[in-house]
N, C-alpha and C positions, 0 to 999 in steps of 0.2 A: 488253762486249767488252774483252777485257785492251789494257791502253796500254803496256805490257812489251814486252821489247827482243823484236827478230822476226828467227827465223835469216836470217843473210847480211845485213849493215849493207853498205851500198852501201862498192864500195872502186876507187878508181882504178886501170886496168889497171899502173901501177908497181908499186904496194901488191900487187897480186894476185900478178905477177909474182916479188917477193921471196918472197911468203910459199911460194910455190911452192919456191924455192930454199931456204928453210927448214927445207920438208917432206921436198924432197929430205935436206937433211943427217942431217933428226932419223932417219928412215928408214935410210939407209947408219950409220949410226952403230948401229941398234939389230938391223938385217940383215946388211950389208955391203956386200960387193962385189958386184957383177953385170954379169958382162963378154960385150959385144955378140958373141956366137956362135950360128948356128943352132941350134935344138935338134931340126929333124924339116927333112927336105926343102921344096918352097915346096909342091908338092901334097899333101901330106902336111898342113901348118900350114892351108891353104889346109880343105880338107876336113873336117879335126877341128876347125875353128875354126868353122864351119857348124854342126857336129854341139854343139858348147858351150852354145852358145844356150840360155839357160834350165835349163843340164845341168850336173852338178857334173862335175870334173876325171877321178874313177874310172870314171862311167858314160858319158863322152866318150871313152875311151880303149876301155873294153868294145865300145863301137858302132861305133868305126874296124877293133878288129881283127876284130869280126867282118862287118862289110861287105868289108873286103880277104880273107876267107876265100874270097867271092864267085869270087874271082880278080882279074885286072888291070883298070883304068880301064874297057876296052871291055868287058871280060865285066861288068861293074857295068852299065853302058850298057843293055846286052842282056838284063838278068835281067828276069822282072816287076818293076812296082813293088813288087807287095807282098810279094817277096820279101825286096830292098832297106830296105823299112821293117819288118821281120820283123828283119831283120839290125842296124838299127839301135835296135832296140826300148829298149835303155839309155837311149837320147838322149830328152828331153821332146820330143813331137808330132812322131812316124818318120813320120807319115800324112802331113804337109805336106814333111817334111824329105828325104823319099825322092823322089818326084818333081823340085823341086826341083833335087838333088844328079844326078838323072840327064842333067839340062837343061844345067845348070853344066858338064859333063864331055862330054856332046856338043858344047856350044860351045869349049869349050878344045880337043879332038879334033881339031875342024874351025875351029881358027884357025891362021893362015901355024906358029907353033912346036911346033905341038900341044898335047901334054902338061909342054914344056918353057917354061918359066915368067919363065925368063932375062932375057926381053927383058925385063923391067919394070924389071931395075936400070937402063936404060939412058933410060929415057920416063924426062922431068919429073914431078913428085913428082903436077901437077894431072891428066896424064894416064892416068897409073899408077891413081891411084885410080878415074879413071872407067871404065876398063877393067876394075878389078874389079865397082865396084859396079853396069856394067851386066848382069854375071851374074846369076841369081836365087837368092835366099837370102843372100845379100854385100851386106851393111853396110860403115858406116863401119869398126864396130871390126873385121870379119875381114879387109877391105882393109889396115887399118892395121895389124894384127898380122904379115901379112905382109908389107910392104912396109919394116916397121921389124926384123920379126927376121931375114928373108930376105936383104934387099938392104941395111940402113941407110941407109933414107930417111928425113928429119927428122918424120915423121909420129908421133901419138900417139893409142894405143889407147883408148878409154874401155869397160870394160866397167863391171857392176854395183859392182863392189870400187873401182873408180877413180871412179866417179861420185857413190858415195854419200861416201866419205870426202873428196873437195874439197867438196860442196857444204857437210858437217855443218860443215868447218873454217873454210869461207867462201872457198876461193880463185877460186870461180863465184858466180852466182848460184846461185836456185833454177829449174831448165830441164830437160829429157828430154836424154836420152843421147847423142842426135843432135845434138843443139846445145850438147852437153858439150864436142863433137870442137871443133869450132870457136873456141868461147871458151875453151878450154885452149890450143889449139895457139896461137893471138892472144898469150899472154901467158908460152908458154916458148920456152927458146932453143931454136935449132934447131941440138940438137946430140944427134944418134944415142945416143951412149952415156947421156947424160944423160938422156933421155928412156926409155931401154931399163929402165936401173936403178930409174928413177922408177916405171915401168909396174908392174915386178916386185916390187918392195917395197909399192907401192899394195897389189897384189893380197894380197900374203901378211898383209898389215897385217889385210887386210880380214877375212880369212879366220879370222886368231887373234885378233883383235882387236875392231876396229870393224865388227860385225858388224849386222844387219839391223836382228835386234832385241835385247833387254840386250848392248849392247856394254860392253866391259871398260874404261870407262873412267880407273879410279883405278891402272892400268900402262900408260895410253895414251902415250908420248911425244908427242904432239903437243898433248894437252890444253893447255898452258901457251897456246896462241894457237888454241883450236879452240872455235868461236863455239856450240855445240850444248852443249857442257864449260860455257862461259859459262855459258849461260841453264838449264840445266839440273840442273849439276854432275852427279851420278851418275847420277841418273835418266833419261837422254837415253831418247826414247821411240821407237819402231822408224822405220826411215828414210822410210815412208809417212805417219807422222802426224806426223813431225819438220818434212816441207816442205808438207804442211799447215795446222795449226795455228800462231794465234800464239802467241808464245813466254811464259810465265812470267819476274816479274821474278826474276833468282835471286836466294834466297835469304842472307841475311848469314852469314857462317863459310860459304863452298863448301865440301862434304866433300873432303878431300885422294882 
């Protein structure tokens, strides 16, 4: 078994902390700006964000508008399910996600606001989230998506895109998504914008960039402090066998 360096070197919640603000810069510097405004109503973010799951951004959008073709929230309610999951067929597993979505929407329906969502900018940040995530199909990250893009609550989303590029660069350990939420949020400021900008550049990084598997790493800006870059240099190897495997000593001459 290899004695070579192994991704994520233990680092004191400071150290993590910095490099986070690091990430933040190198990001806004290679993105820009991204300034904390809704971009879809809270039910609207709330619902597509359900439908995301495992679903790329085109085929999350195809499956909202055609479930809202349905008609309104209750006509959703009312349809069969497998109408519902017919409707959402874009989105990976409509069979689980339809049901679900209809459960979710009865219990908002039949809660003191209804359909109106409001009240959560006003609940403390710990309540807010439990309130989503006792809905079914609502996670940390669709709680947190709305509760940061909606309202500006100091909370922070981890999707796929955010989770795999702190872990490659080392500013968590290595841990599931669920427990991404927590040791992320421990170690940034809580401060809305920052966290919003962060979120959205994670993602698009993700997306052009530091991707699953052959990620681009020799136009990576973050390489210079990205522990996977370390041990690997260009050859980083997809994000499943990355937090896997021990790591390879790298190589003398890292390729540029």
């Amino acid at each position: 078994m290899s004695t070579g360096p192994v991704l994520n070197a233990a680092r004191p919640d400071k150290e993590r902390a910095e490099l986070l603000v690091w990430i933040r810069e190198r990001l806004h510097g290679e993105y820009g700006d991204r300034h904390l405004d809704p971009r879809r109503e809270p039910m609207h973010e709330l619902i597509s964000t359900i439908l995301s799951q495992r679903t790329t951004w085109r085929d999350e959008d195809a499956a909202y508008r055609e479930l809202r073709a349905l008609g309104d929230w209750n006509a959703i309610i009312a349809a069969p399910t497998e109408a519902v999951a017919h409707a959402i067929r874009r989105s990976n597993y409509p069979e689980s996600k339809a049901p679900r979505i209809q459960e979710t929407l009865r219990r908002i329906r039949d809660s003191p606001g209804g359909y109106d969502l409001d009240f959560l900018q006003d609940l403390p940040v710990k309540d807010a989230l439990k309130w989503l995530t006792d809905l079914p199909g609502v996670g940390a990250k669709t709680a947190s998506l709305v509760l940061l893009f909606n309202y500006g609550h100091p909370v922070f989303p981890v999707d796929t895109h955010v989770h795999r590029i702190t872990t490659r660069v080392g500013a968590i350990p290595v841990m599931g998504e669920q427990a991404a939420h927590r040791a992320l949020l421990k170690v940034l400021p809580p401060d809305p914008p920052f966290l919003y900008e962060l979120h959205l550049n994670l993602l698009k990084h993700g997306q052009q960039v530091c991707s699953w598997s052959g990620p681009k790493c020799g136009v990576c800006v973050l390489r210079d402090r990205c522990d996977a870059y370390t041990i690997f240099g260009n050859n980083v190897p997809s994000f499943s066998e990355t937090v896997k495997a021990k790591a390879r000593t790298p190589r003398a001459g890292k390729p540029a």
